[in-house]
LUMFITOR-846624 format. One record per residue: residue in three letters; x, y, z of N, C-alpha, C in turn. Coordinates in steps of 0.05 Angstrom, whole numbers, plus 5000, padded with zeros to 4 digits. Layout:
N
alaXYZXYZXYZ;...
***
This chain:
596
unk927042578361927142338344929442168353;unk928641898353931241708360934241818343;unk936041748358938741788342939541518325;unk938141268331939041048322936841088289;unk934541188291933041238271934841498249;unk935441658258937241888241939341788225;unk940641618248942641428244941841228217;unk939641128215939540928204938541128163;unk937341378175937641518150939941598136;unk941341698159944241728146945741538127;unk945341278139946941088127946040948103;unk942340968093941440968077941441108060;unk942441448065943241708046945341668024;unk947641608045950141528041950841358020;unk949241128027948840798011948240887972;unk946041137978945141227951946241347941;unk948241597950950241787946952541587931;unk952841327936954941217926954541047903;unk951741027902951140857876950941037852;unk949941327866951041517846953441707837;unk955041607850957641597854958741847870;unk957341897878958442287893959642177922;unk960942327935963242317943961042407969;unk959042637969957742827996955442897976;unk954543127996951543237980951343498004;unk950043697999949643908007946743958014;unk946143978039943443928050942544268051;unk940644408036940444638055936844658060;unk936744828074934044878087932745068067;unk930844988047930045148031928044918007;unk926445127998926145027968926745077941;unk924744957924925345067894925045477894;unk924045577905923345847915925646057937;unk927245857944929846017967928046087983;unk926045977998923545988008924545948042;unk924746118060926146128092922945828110;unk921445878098918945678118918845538090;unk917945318094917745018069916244858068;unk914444748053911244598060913644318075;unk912044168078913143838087914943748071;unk913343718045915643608030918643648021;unk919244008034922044058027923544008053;unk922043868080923243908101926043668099;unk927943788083929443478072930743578100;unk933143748113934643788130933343678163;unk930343708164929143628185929143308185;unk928943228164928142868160930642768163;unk932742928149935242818155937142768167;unk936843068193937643048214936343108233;unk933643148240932343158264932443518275;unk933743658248934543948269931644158251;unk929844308263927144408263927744648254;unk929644798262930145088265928545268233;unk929245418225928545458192930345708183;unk933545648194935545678182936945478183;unk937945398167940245068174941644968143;unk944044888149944944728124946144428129;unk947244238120948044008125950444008102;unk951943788121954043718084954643478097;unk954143298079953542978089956542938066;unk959042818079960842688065961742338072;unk963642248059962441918071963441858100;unk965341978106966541998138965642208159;unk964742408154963842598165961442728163;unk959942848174957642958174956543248187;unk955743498183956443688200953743778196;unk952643978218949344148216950644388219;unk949344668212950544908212947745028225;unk947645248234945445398236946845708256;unk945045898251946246148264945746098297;unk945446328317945246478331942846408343;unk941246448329938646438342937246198350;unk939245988341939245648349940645508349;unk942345588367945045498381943645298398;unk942545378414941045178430939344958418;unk937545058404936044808392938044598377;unk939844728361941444498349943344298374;unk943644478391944744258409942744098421;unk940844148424937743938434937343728418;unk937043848390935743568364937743448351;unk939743538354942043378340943743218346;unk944042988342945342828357949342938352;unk949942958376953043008362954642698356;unk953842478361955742228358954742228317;unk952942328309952842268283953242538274;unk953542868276953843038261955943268286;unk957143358270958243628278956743868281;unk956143918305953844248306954944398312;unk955244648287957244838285955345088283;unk956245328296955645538289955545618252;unk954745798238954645868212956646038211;unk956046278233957646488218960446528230;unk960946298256963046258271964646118254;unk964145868239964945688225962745638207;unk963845778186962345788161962545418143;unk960645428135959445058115962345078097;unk962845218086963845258057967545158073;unk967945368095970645278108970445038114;unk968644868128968844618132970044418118;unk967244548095967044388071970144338058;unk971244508052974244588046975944458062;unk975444458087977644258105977143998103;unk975443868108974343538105974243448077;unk973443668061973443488028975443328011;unk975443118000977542958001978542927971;unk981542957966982143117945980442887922;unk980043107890978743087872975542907875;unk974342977908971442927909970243037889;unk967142897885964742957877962843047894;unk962043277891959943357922957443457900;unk955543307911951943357897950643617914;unk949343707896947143887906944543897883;unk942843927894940244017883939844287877;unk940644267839940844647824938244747829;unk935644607837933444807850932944927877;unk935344777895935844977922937945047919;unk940045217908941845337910941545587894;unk943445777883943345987879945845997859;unk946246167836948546117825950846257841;unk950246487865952946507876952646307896;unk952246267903952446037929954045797915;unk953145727881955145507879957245627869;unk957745887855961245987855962546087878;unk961046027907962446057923963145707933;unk962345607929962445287937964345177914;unk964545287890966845127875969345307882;unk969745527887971445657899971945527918;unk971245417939972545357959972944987955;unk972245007938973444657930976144697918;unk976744887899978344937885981544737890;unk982844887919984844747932984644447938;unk982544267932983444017934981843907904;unk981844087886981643977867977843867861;unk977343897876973943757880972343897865;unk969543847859967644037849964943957859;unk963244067849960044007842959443877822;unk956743787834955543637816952343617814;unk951043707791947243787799947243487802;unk944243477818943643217818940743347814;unk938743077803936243167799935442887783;unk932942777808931742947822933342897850;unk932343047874933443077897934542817911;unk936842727917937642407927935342367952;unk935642517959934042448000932142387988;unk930642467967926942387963927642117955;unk929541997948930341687943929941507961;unk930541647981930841508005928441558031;unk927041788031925341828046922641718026;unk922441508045920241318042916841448042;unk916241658064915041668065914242058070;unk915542118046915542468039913242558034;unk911942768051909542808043910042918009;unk907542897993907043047975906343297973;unk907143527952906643777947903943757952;unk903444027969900044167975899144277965;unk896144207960894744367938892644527948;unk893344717966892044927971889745017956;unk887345137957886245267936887745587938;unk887445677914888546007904885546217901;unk886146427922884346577918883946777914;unk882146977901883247287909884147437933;unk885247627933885647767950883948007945;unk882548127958881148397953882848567947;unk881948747927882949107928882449217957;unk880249167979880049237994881849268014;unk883249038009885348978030888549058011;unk888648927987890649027974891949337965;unk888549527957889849757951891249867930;unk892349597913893249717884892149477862;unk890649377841890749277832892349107827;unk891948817813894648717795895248777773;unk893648887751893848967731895249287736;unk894249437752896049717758899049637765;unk899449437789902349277797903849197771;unk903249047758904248937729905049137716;unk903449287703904049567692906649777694;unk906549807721908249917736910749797728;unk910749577746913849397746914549367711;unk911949287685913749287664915449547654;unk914149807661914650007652918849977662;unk918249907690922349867696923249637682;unk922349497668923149267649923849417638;unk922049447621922649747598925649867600;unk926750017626928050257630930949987628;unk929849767634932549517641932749417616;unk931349437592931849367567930449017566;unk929948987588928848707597926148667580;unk925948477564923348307562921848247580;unk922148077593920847947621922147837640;unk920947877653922047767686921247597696;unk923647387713922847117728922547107745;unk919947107758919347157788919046917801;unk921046787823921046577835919646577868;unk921046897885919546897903916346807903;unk916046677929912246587932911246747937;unk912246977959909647207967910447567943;unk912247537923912347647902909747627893;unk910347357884907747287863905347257876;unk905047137910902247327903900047567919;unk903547657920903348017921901848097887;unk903748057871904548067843900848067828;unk899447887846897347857825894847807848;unk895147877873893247927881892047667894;unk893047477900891847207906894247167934;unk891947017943892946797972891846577972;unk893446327993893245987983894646008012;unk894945738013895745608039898045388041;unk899245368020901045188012902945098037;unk904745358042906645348066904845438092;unk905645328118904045358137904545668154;unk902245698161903145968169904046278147;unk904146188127904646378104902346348080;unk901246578078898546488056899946538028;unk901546358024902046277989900946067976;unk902146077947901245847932904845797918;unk905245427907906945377897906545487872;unk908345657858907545737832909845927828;unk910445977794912346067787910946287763;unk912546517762910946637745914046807718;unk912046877708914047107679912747357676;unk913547527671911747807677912847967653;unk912448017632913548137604912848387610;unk914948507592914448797591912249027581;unk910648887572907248957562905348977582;unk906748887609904448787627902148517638;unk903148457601901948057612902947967626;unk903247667637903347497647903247307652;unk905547117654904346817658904946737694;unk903046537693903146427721902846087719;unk904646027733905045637737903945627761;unk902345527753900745347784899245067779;unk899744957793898444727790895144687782;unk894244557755892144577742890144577763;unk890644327781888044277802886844607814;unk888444797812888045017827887345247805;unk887045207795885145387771882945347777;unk881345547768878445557771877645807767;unk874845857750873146067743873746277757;unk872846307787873346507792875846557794;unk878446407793881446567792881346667771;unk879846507751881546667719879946887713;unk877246917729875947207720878047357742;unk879547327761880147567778882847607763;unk884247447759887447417736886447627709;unk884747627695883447737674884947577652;unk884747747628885347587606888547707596;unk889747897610891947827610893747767625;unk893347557636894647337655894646957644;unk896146837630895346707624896346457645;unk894746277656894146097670895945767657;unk898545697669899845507656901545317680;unk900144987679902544817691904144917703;unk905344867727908144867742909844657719;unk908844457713910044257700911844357679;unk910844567666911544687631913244967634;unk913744947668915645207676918745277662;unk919744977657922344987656922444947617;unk920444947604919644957578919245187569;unk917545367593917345707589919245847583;unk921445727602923545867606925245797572;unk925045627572926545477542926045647519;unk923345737522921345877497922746087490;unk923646187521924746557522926946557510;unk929346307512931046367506932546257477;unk929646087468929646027429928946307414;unk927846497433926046747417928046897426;unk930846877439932747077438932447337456;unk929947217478929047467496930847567511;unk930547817524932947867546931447847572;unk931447727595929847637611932347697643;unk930847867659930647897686931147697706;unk932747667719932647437737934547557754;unk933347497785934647597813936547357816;unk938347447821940747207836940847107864;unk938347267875938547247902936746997905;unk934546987894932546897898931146637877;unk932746657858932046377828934946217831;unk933846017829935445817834937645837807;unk939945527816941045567796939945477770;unk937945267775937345077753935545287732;unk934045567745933445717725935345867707;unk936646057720940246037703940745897675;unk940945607693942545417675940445387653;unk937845367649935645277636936245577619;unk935945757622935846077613938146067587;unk940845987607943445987587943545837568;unk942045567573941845387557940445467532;unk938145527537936345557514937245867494;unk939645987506940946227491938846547504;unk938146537520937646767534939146897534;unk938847267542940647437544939147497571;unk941147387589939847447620941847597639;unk939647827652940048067656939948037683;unk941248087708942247977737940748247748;unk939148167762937648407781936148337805;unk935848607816933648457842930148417832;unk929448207840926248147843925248427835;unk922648517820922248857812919648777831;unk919548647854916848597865918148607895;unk920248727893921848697928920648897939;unk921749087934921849367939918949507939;unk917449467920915449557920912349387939;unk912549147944911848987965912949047992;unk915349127987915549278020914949538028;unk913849728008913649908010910049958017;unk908349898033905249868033904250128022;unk902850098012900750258010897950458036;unk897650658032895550728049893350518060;unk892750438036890550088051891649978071;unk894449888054895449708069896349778099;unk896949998096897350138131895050148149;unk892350138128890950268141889949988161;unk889849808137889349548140890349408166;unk893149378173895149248184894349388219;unk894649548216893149838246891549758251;unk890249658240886249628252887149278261;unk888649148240890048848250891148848282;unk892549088288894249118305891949138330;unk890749298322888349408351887049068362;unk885448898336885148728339886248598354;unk889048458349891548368357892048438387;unk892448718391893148768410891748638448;unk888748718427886848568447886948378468;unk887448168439887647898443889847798458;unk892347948445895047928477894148018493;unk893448238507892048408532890848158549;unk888648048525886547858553888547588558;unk890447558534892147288540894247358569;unk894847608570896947718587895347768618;unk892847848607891447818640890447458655;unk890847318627889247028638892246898644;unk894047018634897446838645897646948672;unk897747238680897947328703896547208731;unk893647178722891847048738892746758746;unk892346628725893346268721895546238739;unk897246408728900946338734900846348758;unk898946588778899046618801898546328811;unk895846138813894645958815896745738816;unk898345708803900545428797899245258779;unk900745118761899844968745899245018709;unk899845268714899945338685902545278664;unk901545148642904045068628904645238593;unk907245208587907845338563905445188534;unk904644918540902644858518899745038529;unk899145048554896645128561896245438543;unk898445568549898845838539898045808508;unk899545648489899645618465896945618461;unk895345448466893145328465891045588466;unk891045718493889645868494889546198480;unk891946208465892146428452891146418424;unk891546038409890546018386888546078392;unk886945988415883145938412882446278406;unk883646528436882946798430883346918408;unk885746838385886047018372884346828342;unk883246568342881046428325878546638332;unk877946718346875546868355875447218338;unk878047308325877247488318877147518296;unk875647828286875447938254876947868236;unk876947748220878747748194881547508200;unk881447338220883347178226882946988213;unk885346868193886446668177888646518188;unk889946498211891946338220894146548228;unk895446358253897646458267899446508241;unk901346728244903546748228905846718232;unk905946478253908446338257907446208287;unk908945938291908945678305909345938340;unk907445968355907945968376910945958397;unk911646138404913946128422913446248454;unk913745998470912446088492913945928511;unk916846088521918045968531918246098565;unk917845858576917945878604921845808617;unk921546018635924146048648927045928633;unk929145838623930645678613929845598584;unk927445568575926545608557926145768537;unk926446008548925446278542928046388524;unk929946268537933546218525933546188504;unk931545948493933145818465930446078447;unk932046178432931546408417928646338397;unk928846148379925745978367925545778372;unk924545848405923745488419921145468413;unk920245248405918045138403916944858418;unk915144898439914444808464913044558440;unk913344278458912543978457912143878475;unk910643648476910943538499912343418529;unk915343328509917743308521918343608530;unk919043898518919744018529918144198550;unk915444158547913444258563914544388592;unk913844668601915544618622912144848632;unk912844808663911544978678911545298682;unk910445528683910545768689911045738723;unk913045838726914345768751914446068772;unk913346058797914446218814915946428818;unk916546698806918746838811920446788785;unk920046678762921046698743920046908721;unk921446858695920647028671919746798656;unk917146908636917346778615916346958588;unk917846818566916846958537915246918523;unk913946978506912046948485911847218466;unk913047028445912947128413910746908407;unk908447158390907446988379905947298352;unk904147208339902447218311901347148297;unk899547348285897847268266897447378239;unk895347248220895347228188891747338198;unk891547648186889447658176888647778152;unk886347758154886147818109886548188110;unk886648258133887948578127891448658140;unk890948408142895048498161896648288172;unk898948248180900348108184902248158212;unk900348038239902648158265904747948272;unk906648158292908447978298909948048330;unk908847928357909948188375911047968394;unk912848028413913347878429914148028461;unk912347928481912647968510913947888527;unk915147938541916347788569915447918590;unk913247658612913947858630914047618659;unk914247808686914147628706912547478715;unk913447328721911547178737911647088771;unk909747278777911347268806912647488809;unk915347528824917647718822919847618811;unk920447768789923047738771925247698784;unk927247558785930047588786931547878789;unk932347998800933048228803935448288775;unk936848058764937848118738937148148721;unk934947978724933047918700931248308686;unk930348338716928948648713931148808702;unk933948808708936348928694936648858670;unk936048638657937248578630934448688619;unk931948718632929248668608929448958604;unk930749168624930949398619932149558610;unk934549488600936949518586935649378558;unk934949208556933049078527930949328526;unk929549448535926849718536929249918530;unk930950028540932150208525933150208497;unk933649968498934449948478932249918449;unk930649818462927849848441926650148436;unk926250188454925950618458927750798431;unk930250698439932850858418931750798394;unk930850508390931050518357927550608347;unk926050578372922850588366923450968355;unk924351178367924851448374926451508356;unk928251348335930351468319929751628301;unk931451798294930551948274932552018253;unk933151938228934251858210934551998188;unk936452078165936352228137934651948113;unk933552078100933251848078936151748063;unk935251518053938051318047939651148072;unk938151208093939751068113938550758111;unk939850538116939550328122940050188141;unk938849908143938549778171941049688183;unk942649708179945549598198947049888208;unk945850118200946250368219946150388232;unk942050328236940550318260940650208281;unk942649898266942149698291943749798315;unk945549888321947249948343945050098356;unk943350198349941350388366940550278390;unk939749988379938049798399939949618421;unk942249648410945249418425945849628444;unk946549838442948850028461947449998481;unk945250038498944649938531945949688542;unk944749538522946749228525950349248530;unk950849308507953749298501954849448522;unk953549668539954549858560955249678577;unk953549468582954549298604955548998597;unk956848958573958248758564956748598552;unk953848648559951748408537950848378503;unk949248268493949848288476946548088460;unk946348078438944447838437944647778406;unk944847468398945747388369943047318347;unk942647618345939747598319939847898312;unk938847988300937848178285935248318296;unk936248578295934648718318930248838304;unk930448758268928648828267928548708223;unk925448588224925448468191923548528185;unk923148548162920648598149918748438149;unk915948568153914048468154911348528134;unk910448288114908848328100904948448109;unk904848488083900548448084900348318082;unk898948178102898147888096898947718079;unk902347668088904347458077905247458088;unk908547418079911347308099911347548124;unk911147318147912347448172914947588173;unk917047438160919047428152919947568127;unk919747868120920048028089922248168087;unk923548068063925348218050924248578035;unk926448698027929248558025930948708047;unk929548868060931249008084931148878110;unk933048978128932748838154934849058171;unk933049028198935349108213937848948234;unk939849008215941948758234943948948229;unk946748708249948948798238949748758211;unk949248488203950248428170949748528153;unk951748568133951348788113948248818097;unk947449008097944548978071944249308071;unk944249348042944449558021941449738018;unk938849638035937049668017935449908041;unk935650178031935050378056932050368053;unk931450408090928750488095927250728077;unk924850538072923350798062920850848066;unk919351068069916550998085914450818071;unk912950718091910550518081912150318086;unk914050208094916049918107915149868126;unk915249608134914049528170916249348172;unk917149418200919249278209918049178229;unk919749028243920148918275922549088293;unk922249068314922849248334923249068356;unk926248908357925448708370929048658382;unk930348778404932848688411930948558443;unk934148358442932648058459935548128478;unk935947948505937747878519937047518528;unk939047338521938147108531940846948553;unk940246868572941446798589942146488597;unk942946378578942245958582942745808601;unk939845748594939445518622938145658650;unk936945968646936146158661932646308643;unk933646528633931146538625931946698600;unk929946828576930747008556928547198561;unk929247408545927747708541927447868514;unk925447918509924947958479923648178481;unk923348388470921348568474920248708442;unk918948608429918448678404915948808391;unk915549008386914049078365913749118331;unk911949248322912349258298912349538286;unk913749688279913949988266913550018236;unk913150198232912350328198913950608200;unk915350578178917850758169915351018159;unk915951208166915351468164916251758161;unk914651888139917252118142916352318160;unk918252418170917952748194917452948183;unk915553088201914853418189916753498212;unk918753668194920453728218922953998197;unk923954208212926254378205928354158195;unk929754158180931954078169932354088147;unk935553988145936454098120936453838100;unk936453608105934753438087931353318098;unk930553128075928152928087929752738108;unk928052738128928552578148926452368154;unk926352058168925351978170925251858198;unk922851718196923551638238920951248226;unk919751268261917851038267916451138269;unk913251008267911250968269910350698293;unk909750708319910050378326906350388321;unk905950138317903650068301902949848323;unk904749708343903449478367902549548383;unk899849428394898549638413898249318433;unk899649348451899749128479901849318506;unk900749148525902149288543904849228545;unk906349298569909349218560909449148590;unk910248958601910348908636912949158648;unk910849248666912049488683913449318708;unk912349088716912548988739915948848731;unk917848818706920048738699921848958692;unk920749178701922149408696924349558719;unk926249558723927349718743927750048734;unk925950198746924250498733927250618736;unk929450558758932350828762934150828736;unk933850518715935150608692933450708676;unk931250818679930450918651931251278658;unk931251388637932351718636929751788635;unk930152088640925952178628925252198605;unk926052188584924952098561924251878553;unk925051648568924451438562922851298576;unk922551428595919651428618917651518597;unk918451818593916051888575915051808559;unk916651658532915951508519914551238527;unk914751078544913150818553910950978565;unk910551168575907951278583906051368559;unk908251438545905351578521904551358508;unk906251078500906150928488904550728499;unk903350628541902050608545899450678539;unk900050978542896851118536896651168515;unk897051048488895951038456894950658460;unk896350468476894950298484892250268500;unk892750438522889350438531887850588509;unk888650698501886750898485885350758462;unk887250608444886650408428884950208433;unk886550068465884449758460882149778476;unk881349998491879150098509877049988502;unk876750188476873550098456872949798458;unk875549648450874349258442875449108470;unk875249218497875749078516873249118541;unk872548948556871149058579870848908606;unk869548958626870148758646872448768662;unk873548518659876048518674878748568656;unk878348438636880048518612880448718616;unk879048968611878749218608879949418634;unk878849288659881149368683883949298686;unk884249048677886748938672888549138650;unk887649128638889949408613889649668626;unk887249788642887350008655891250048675;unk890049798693893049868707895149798691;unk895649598676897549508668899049748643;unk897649908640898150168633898550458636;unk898050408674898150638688901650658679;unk902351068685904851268679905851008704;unk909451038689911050938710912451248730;unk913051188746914351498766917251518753;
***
């Protein structure tokens, strides 16, 4: 996007910020939901400053201006952001809030929108105003929609069932369940803001956000087992309310913040996650005299936990899946040889194979298919401008996935093209050990993901490297690519593996301005039949694609970790044999042959 165009938003932002007298405003990447992907209309941080990523914050003050974002888009923010109009700062290098604290000018007014924030996020933001005297201030409705002329409108997806077939537990059995821990919490009802909660929660999928099968909608879940659900009227219809049944009652998004009012004239004691409900529910709750009870989502934990269906479901997704990379990884090999093959050609041609199969509902996230230097910026997403060629003797990556009505993949390949860089085969294989350690771990119950992560770093770190993301996240049934509430990283998180979880399996090495390496699958937490003196737990890997042998240098691997890519080959041929044939089908033969 032009910088004189950004430019000319900024200064229109600004112009409004002052007629309403605020001093700054606090941009963050999210919605009314704390929602990580966001239909159009919440893309305020993208409209405002041109930066794509889908972690990011802004803090627009009248002299200064700054973009934040982690690790994993260091690069992109230096690409889309202009630096003569914003400061592009690392997040966790130089945290928003320190900034904020240094530039704020004594006894400012700084705006935010109480439906993207969180109530600790703003007692950590008046905290750090504190020393110059400054504060917050809600604003509502959002200033930028003042000024963005031409904001798309909220999407109205239709809302549909989701089968038992694919689900596995009822909603009325789910409801049940979760009121019974209301119950034990003394809680009336609970405010469920997450999108793929709710429609985990009740059994429905919609299309609202792209790439994620939700619906906008807000729900209340009482301790009886009823339920209310806010969705937009247009999206009612017969068959939802026979599959909702009759205790679910069907109500306006509009009359959400009225619901909430209701609970707290009738003196209810009502559930609400801090992580995940904004502040403006809070404030609405306190207001109306609620007795509100601070907890996690009662739809976290048990949404990450799948069910037998759902495993069974997601596996048969995977075989599918797997396929479909196999013939994409034999038609890049071929092509790339040829010259002329490009990072859109790739995109292109993986939507069309993987449109072609069973049960496919849409990629589960924007294509990443980065060729040589490309391959660097951690969620690059190929355009026209950045279009680049599959080049000679280079590497290239591809993360990519899909949404089907039985599972949710997520895998990412690197391999050569041509002959690798002789570093390159060193870093992708030091990345394979490192994937091996954590695929092979084997664990006490209660352990959690920032244990693990060192599993997947120490090959790296042996030789001074390192890579700035998180080595493995949860992954839904056919929902968020992206699933709480566990993860495997370094940063702190409390919430231990437990079986029926699907993670990612995914430590990267990226090299800028050269090439990156990713090597990812997807695992399911499992427990071991095994001698010991507690339950122990390990992986399950559930991705069935090959892994390029030809980027491997075989003298670092040990024999167990030979062994393991051999067996793990041969559960690949074995798997995708049946749905492959031809040349396809010779192509995964070798590309799967034992390494020596």
């Amino acid at each position: 996007m032009a910088s004189n165009e950004i430019a000319d938003r900024l200064f229109r932002f600004r112009a409004h910020l002052d007629e309403l007298g605020l001093d700054g405003f606090i941009v963050p990447l999210t919605d009314e939901h704390q929602s990580e992907y966001v239909a159009d209309y919440a893309k305020r941080l993208a409209w405002l400053t041109g930066f794509t990523g889908s972690a990011g914050h802004a803090i627009i003050l009248k002299e200064k201006a700054a973009v934040f974002s982690d690790g994993r888009y260091t690069l992109q923010l230096d690409a889309q952001v202009d630096g003569a109009v914003f400061e592009k700062l690392h997040s966790i290098k130089e945290p928003p809030l320190t900034w904020l604290a240094t530039n704020v000018g004594e006894g400012d007014k700084i705006g935010y929108d109480p439906f993207l924030h969180t109530i600790e996020n703003l007692q950590q933001t008046e905290s750090a105003l504190q020393g110059k005297k400054a504060h917050v201030k809600p604003v509502t409705p959002n200033p930028i929609d003042a000024v963005w002329n031409d904001q798309p409108g909220e999407p109205n997806r239709a809302v549909v069932a989701h089968g038992l077939e694919y689900a596995g537990k009822s909603s009325e059995d789910k409801r049940s369940e979760l009121a019974e821990g209301l119950k034990k919490k003394a809680a009336d009802a609970a405010v469920i803001t997450a999108l793929d909660s709710i429609a985990w929660l009740f059994n429905i999928r919609s299309g609202d956000v792209l790439h994620t099968p939700v619906s906008l909608a807000f729900a209340l879940l009482n301790s009886d087992g009823s339920a209310v659900l806010f969705l937009d009227e247009s999206k009612s219809s017969s068959d939802l309310k026979a599959h909702l049944g009759n205790r679910v009652e069907l109500r306006s998004k509009e009359v959400f913040l009225s619901g909430l009012e209701a609970l707290g004239e009738n003196g209810r004691s009502v559930l609400v996650d801090p992580a995940s409900a904004s502040a403006a529910i809070f404030q609405s709750l306190e207001d109306a005299g609620a007795n509100i009870i601070k907890d996690a989502d009662p739809c976290a934990l048990p949404k990450a936990k799948k069910n037998d269906v759902e495993i069974s479901g997601t596996k048969r997704a995977h075989v599918r899946d797997g396929a479909t990379v196999t013939k994409i990884l034999r038609w890049i090999d071929e092509r790339a040889a040829e010259g002329g093959l490009s990072e859109l050609d790739v995109v292109a041609k993986l939507r069309e194979f993987r449109g072609q199969n069973d049960k496919f509902q849409d990629l589960s996230f924007d294509t990443i298919a980065g060729a040589g230097p490309n391959g660097a910026v951690i969620h690059y997403r190929v355009n026209e401008e950045t279009n680049r060629k599959l080049e000679k003797d280079s590497v290239f990556l591809m993360d990519s996935g899909a949404q089907y009505l039985d599972g949710t993949t997520d895998i990412t390949r690197t391999m050569a093209i041509g002959s690798a860089p002789i570093e390159a085969r060193d870093r992708f294989t030091r990345v394979l050990k490192g994937h091996i350690a954590l695929a092979t771990a084997v664990f006490p119950e209660g352990t959690t993901g920032p244990q693990l992560d060192s599993f997947a770093r120490r090959p790296l770190w042996e030789a001074g490297l390192d890579y700035d993301h998180g080595t493995g996240h949860g992954v839904g049934s056919y929902l968020a690519v992206h699933e709480g509430p566990g993860r495997i990283a370094s940063v702190p998180n409390s919430i231990a593996l437990e079986p029926g979880m699907i993670y990612s399996n995914e430590p990267g090495y990226y090299k800028p301005g050269a090439y990156g390496i990713r090597i990812e699958n997807l695992v399911v937490v499992i427990k071991l039949v095994m001698e010991s003196e507690q339950p122990m737990l390990g992986f399950e890997t559930i991705t069935m694609a090959p892994i390029d042998r030809n980027m491997i240098l075989p003298e670092l691997l040990n024999e167990d970790e030979r062994g393991w890519l051999n067996t793990y080959h041969a559960q690949v041929r074995e798997s995708l044999s049946p749905t492959l044939k031809g040349e396809d089908l010779a192509w995964l033969k070798a590309a799967t042959e034992p390494i020596g």
